[in-house]
C-alpha positions as CSV (number, residue, x, y, z in Angstrom):
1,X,85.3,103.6,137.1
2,X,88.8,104.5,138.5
3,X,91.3,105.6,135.4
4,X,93.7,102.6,134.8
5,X,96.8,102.1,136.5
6,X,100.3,101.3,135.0
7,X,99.7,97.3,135.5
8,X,96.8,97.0,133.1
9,X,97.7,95.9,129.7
10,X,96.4,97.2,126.9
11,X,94.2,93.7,125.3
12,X,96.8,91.5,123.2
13,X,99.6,93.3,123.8
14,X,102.7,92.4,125.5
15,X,102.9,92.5,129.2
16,X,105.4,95.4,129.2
17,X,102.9,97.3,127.1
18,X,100.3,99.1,129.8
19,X,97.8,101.0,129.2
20,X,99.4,104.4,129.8
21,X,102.2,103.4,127.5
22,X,99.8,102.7,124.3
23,X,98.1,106.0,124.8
24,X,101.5,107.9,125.2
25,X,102.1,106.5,122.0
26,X,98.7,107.5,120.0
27,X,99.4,110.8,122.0
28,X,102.8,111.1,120.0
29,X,101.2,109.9,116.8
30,X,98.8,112.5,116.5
31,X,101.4,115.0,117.6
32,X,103.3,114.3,114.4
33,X,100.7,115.8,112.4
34,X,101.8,119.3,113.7
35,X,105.6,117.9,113.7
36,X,106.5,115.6,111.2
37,X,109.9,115.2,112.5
38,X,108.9,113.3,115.5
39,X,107.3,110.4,112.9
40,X,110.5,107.9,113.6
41,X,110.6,108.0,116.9
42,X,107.1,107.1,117.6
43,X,107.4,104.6,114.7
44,X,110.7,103.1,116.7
45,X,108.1,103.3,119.6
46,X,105.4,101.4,117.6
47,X,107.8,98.8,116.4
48,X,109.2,98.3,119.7
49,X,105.5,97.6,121.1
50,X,104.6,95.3,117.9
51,X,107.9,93.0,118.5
52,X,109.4,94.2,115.3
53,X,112.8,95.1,114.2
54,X,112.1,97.4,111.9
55,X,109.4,99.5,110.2
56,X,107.8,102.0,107.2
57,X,104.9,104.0,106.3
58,X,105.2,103.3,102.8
59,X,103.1,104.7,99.4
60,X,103.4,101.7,96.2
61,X,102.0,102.4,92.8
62,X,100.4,99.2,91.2
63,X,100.7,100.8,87.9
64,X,104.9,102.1,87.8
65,X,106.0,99.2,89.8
66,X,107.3,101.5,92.4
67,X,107.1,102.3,96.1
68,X,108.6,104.8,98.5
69,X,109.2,105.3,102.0
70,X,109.0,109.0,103.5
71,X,109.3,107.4,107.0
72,X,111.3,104.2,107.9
73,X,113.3,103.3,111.3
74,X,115.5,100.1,111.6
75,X,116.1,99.8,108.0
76,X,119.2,99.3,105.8
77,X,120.0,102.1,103.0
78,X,121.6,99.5,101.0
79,X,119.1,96.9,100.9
80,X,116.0,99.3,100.8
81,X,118.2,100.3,97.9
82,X,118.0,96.8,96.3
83,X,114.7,96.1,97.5
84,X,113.2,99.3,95.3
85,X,115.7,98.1,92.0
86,X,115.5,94.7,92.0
87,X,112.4,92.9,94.6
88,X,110.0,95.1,94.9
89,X,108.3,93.1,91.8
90,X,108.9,89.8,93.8
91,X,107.7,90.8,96.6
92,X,104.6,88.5,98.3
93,X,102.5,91.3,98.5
94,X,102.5,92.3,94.6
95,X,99.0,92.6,93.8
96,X,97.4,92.5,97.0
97,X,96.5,95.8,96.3
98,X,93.8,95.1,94.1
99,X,92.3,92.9,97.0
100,X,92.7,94.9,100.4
101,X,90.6,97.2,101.8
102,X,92.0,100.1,104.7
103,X,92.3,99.1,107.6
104,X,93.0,95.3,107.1
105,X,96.4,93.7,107.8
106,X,98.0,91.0,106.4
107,X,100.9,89.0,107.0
108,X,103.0,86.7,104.2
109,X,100.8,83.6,105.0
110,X,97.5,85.0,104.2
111,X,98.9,86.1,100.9
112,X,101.3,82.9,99.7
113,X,102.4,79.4,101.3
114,X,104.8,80.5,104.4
115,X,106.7,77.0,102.8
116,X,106.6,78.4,99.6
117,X,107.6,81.8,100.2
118,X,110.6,80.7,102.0
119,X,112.1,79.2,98.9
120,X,111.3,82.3,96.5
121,X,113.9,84.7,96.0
122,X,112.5,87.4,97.6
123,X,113.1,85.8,101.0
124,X,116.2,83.6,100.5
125,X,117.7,87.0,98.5
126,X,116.4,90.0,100.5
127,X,114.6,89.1,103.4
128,X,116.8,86.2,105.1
129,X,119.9,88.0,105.1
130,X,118.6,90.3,107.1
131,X,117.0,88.5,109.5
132,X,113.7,89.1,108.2
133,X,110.8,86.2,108.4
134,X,107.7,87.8,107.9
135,X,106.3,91.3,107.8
136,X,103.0,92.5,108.2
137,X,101.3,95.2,105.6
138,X,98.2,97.1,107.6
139,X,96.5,99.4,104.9
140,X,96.3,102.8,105.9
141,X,94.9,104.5,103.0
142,X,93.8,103.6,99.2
143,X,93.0,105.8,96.1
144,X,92.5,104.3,92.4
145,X,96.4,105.3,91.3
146,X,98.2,104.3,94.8
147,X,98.0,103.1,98.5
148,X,99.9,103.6,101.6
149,X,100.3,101.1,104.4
150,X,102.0,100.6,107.6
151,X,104.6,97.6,107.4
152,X,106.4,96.1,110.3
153,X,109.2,93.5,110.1
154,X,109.5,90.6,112.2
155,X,112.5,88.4,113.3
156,X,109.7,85.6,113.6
157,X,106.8,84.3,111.8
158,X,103.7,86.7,112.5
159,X,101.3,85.3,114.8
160,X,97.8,86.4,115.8
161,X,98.9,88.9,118.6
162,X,101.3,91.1,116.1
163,X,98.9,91.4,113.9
164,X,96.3,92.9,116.5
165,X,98.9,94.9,117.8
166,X,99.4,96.4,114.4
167,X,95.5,96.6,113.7
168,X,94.7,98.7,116.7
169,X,97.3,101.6,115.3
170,X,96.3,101.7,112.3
171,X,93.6,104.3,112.4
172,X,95.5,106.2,114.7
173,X,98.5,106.8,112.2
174,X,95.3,106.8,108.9
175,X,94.1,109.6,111.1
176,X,97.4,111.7,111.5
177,X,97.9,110.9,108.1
178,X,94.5,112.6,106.9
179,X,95.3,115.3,109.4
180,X,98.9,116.3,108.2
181,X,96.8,116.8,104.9
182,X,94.4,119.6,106.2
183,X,97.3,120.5,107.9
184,X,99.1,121.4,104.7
185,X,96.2,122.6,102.9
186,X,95.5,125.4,105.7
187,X,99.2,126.5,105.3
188,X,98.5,127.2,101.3
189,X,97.4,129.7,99.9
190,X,93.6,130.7,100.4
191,X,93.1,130.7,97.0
192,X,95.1,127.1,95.8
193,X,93.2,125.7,99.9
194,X,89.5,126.8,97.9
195,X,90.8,125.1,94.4
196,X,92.2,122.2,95.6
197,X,89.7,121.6,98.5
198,X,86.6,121.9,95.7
199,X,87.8,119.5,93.5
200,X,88.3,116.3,95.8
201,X,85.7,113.8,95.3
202,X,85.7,113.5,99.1
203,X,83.5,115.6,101.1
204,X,85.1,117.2,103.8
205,X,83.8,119.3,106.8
206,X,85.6,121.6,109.2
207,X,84.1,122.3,112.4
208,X,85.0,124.5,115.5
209,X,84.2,123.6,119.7
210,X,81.1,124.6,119.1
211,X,80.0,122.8,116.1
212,X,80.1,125.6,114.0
213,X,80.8,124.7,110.6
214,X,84.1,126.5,109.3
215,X,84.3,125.3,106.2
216,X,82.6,122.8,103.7
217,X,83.7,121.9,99.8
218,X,81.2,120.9,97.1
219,X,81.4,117.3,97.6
220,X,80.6,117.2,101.6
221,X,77.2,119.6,100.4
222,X,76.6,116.9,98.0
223,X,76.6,114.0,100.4
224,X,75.0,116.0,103.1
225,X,71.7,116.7,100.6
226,X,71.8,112.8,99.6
227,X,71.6,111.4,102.5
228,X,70.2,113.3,104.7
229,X,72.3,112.2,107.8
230,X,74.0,115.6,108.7
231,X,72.6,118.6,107.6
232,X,73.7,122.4,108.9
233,X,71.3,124.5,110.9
234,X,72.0,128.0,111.7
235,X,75.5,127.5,111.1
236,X,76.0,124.3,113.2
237,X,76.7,120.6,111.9
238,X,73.8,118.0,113.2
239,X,73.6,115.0,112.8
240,X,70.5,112.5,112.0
241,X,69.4,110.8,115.2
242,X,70.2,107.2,116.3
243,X,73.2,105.5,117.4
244,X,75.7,107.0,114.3
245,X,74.5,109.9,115.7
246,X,75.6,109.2,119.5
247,X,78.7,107.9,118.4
248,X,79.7,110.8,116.3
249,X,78.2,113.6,118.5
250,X,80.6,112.1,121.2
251,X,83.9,112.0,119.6
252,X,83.1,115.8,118.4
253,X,82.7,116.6,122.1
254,X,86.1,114.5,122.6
255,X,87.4,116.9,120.2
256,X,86.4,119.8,121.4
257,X,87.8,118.8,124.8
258,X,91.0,118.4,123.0
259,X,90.6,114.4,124.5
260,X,92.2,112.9,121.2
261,X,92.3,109.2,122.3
262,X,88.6,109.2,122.2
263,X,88.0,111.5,119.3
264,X,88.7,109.9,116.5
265,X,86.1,107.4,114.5
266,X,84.7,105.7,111.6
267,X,80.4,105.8,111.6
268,X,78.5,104.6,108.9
269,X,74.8,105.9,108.9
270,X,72.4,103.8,106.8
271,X,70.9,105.4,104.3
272,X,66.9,106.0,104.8
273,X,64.5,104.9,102.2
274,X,65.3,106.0,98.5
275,X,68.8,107.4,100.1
276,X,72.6,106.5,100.3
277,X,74.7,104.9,103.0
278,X,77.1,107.5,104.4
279,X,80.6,107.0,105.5
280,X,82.1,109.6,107.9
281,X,85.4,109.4,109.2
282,X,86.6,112.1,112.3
283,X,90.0,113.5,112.5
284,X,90.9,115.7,115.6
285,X,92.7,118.5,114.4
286,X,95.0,119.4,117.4
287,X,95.6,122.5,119.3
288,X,98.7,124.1,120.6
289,X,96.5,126.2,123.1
290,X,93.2,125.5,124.9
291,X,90.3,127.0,124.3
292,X,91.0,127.6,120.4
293,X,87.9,130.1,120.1
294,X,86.9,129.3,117.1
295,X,89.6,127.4,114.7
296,X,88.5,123.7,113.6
297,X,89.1,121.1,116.2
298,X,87.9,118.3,113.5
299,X,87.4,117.6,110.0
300,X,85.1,115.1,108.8
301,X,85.8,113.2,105.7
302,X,82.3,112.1,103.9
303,X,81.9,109.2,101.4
304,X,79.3,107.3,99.9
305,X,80.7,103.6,100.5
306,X,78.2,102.6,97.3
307,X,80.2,104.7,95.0
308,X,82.7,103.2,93.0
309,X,86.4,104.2,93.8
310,X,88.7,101.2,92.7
311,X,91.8,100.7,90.0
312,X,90.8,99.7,86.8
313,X,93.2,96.5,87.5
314,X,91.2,95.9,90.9
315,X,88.2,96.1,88.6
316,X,89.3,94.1,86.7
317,X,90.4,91.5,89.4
318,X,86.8,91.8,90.8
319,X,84.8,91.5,87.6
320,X,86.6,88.1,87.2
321,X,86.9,87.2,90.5
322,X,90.6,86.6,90.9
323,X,92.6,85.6,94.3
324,X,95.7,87.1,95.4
325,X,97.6,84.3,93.7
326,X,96.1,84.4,90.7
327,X,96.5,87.9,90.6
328,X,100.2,87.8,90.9
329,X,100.1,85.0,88.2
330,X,98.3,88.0,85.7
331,X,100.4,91.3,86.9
332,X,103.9,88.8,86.0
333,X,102.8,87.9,82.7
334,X,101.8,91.3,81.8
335,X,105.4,92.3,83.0
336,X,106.2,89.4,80.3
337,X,107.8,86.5,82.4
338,X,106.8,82.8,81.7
339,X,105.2,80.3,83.8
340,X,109.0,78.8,84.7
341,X,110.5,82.3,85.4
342,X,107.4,82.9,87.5
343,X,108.3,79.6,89.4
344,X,111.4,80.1,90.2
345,X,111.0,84.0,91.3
346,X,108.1,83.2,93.5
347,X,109.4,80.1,95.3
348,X,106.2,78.3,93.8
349,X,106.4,75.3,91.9
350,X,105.5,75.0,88.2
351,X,102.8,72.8,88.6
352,X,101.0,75.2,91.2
353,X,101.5,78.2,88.9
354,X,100.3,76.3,85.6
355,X,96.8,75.3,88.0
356,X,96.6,79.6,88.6
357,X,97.1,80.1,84.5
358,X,94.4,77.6,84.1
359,X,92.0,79.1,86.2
360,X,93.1,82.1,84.6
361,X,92.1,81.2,81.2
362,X,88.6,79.8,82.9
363,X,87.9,82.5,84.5
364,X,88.0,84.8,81.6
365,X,87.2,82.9,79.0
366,X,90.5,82.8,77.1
367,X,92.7,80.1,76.0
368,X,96.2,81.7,76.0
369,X,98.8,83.8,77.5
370,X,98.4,86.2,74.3
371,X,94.7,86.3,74.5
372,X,94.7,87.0,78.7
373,X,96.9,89.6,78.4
374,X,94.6,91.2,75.0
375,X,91.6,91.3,77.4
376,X,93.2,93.1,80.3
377,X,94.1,95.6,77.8
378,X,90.7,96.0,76.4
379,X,89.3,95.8,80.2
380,X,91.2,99.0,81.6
381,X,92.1,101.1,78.6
């Protein structure tokens, strides 16, 4: 099959956005894991592609109420000012976080009434004047005490397409993001690398051209000996046969060939009889030279997706089975609004918020605001 030319679009993108232009961009997204300075101009880039007017990787913490932006393009000081002081609490996606996973994307309708949301304050306050109608949140990555995600904003209501376009970079920037880590962590010192390195509950392999294992902390041993599904012989990293096999073997060749379009992946290997499922996600580590002779060209991150990882809030939302909207009803009355200030900050009307308290209260088993709020208390001290 002949490479493709510059008329071929990449799928659901704009005709403007070819083939050879989407994989100039994951080209310049990976190269900011060496150069960190280049992140806003391939975020303008990414934007641009999307249809957006502006954009940020952004890291909130459910718990402080609080989010930050180490890289944004098209943004206003001033209202990103406001937005951190004043609306990040009213914000459509407060407490989403408790119900995405990485990788997804959402947009303002799969989280509240587009109607509805159009009346709150956040929109009619923050997002209107600046000729913002919807953004779009893709989850890039998710611990128990934070999350990043990738968020573009639209002049328009999202539609299927933009949120494609956004879901089809997202692992390429997760991936960067993961690398810029190992990046750092080689810079340290050898002695804070091994610490730090041996205490993540993520396993995590380095490996050179040749498959050589370079380096391996407690937790990727760990997973390796439960599962079964890579193991290291004579100093090299196999992997169990079958298709998870094929597909990872492949993208570590990709690596090794310095062919990072093709080199990055997520394969899950089922776990044999009696053993664990095992998650492994690839990460080219670029070279500024061919032929590296021996320095890691990839690190594998190893998780067990059976093993519990979550918030004690998102465990909470999942023991009782919460939706997003209910969820926002809980998080505003443990900040200590009422039902009629939650109303008219949201944009929802009273009625609608009273039906969330109600299944609220049904859900849990509790009859009042005093006793919901006792529970959650009890649930994830």
């Amino acid at each position: 099959m002949s490479p493709p030319t510059e008329s071929e679009t990449h799928p659901g993108a704009p005709p403007a956005w070819t083939v050879e232009r989407f994989s100039e961009l994951v080209g310049r997204i990976y190269e900011c894991a060496l150069t960190p300075g280049l992140w806003p101009a391939a975020l303008t880039e990414a934007c641009t592609g999307v249809g957006a007017q502006a954009g940020w990787i952004a890291m909130h913490q459910p718990r402080l109420v609080r989010s930050s932006y180490p890289v944004e393009v098209g943004t206003d000081p001033a209202w990103q000012k406001r937005l951190a002081e004043e609306f990040v609490g009213l914000s459509p996606f407060m407490g989403i976080v408790h119900h995405v996973r990485v990788g997804e994307v959402w947009s303002v309708a799969d989280v509240i009434d587009y109607d509805q949301f159009r009346e709150g304050r956040f929109y009619r306050e923050w997002s209107e004047p600046q000729g913002i109608d919807d953004t779009i949140m893709g989850v890039l990555t998710k611990t128990p005490d934070a999350f990043t995600w990738l968020g573009v904003c639209l002049p328009m209501r999202a539609t299927a397409t933009h949120k494609t376009l956004v879901r089809q970079l997202l692992p390429h920037i997760e991936r960067t993001l993961r690398i810029s880590e190992i990046l750092e962590f080689r810079a340290a010192q050898s002695a804070d690398l091994l610490a730090a390195v041996s205490t993540l509950p993520t396993g995590i392999v380095l490996v050179d051209s040749a498959l050589a294992v370079r380096g391996a902390n407690p937790a990727a041993e760990r997973l390796m000996a439960e599962t079964g599904a890579l193991s290291v012989r004579n100093g090299r990293l196999v992997a169990a046969r079958g298709e998870a096999g094929e597909r990872l073997s492949e993208a570590l060749a990709a690596c090794a060939g310095s062919r990072l379009d093709a080199a990055g992946v997520s394969v899950l290997f089922p776990g044999a009889e009696g053993r664990t499922d095992l998650m492994v996600q690839l990460a080219p580590l670029p070279r500024p030279h061919a032929n590296p002779g021996g320095e890691a060209v990839a690190a594998l991150f190893l998780s067990a997706p059976s093993e519990p990882n979550v918030a004690p809030t998102e465990a909470f939302v999942r023991r009782y089975g919460l939706t997003p909207s209910e969820t926002r009803v809980l998080l505003a009355m443990l900040d200590g609004q009422t039902p009629r200030g939650i109303a008219e900050a949201t944009g929802v009307s009273l009625p609608t918020i009273r039906t969330h308290l109600s299944h609220l209260y049904a859900k849990t088993d509790t009859a009042r605001q005093a006793d919901l709020v006792g529970l959650f208390a009890r649930s994830v001290g």
